[in-house]
N, C-alpha and C positions, 0 to 999 in steps of 0.2 A: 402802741398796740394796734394791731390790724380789724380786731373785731371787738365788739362792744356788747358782750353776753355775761350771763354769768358763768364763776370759774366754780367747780368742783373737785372735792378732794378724793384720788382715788386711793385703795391699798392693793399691793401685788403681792403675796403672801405663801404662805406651804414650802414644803419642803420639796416638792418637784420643782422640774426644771420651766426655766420660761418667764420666770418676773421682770429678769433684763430686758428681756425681747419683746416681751408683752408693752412696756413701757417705748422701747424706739418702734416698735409700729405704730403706737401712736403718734408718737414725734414723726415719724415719717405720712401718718396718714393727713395731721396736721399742717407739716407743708406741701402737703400737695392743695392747702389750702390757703397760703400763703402765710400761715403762722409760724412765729418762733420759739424752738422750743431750746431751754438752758439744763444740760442733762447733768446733774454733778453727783460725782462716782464717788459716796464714801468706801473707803479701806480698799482700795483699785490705785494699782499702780504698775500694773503687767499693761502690755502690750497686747492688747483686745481687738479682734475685727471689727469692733463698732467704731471704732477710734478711725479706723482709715473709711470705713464706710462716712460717717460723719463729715470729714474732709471735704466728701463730694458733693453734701449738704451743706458747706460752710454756712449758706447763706441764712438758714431757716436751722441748724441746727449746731450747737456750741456744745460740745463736751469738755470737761473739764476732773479731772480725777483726783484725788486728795489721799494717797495712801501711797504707800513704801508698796515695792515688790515683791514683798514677802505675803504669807499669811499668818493670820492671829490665832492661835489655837486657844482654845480652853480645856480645863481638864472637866472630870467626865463628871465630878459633884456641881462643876459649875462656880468650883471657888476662887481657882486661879486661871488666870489665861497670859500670853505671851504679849500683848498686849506694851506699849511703852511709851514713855512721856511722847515721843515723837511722833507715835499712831490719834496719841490723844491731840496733840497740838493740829497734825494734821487734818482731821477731825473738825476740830473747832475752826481752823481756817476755810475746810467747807461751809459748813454752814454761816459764818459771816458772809464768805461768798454766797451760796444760796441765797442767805436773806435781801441783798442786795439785786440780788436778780428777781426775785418776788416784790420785792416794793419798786425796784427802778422804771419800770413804765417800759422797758424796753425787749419782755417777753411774754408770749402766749401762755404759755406753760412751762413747769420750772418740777423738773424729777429731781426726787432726791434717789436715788439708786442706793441701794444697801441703809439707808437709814435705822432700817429696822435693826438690824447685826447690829450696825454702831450702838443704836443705843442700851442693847441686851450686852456688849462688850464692856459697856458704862463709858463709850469713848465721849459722850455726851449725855447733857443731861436732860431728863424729860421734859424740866420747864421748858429751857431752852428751845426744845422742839416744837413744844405745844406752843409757846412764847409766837413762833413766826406762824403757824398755822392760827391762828387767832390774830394776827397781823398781815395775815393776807389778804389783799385787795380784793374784793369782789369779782370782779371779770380773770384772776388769771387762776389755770387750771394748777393744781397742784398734786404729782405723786411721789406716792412712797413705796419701795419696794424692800423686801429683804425679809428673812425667816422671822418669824418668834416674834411676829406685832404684839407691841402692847394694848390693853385693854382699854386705856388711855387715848390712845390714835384711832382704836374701830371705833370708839363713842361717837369721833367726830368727820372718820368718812362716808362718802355719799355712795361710793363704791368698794366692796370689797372681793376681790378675786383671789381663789386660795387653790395654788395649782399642789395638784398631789400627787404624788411618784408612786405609777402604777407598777410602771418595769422602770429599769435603767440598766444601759452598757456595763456602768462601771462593775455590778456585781457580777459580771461575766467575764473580767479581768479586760475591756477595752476603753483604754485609757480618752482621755479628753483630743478630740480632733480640732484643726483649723477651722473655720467656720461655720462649728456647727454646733460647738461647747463654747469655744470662746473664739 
């Protein structure tokens, strides 16, 4: 580790647009500090601009994505979702990697992206979550991003930002662009 501070946990939250982005400006403001940041993508497995932006960070910044191509849907009670052994397996194979990247000494800061989905999807379990955030090192920063936090994770961030969808394209029938949705 490059610096010797304390780490803080943040959350990136709401149903607007910006918690991905909010999270690599930090990684990118990060290294322009000479920190590394470990970004792992749950339920991401599309072809994302930050994926090739990242590339040109390799050095200060490692993205790493844990999900099928597809998306997970739920239905509208909340009782069933699309969800599958391999969304779940994938899943859990994040976060073993996350946790490794939180204890191994060998990053600044360590994003969980989409956590928050995942664990409202039940692709993981809230011990499990809580488990590494209680086993986080002191010096490394740790966030979390994705809709529908639990009450569970704001008890114990130091930061919580809750972006909220004032307007948006899409309900004017203009679909997601190149780098600017994803």
């Amino acid at each position: 580790m490059s610096h010797a501070r304390q780490g803080l946990i943040h959350v990136y939250t709401g149903d607007g647009k910006g918690k991905t982005t909010a999270a690599l400006g930090l990684a990118l403001r990060a290294a322009g500090h000479g920190m590394r940041t470990y970004f792992c993508q749950f339920m991401k497995g599309q072809d994302y601009g930050e994926l090739r932006a990242a590339a040109m960070l390799a050095e200060h910044l490692t993205v790493a994505q844990f999900g099928q191509p597809t998306f997970i849907h739920i239905s509208e009670d909340g009782q069933h979702s699309t969800a599958t052994a391999e969304d779940i397996c994938l899943a859990q194979e994040g976060l073993a990697a996350a946790r490794h990247a939180v204890l191994g000494g060998e990053y600044d800061i360590v994003v969980l992206d989409e956590i928050n989905v995942a664990l409202h999807f039940k692709l993981l379990t809230m011990q499990d979550v809580l488990r590494l955030l209680d086993d986080k090192p002191p010096q490394v920063e740790l966030v979390l991003t994705g809709r529908r936090v639990p009450l569970e994770i704001l008890a114990r961030a130091d930061y919580v930002t809750e972006m909220r969808e004032v307007e948006h394209p899409y309900r004017r029938g203009i679909q997601a662009r190149p780098g600017i949705e994803f």
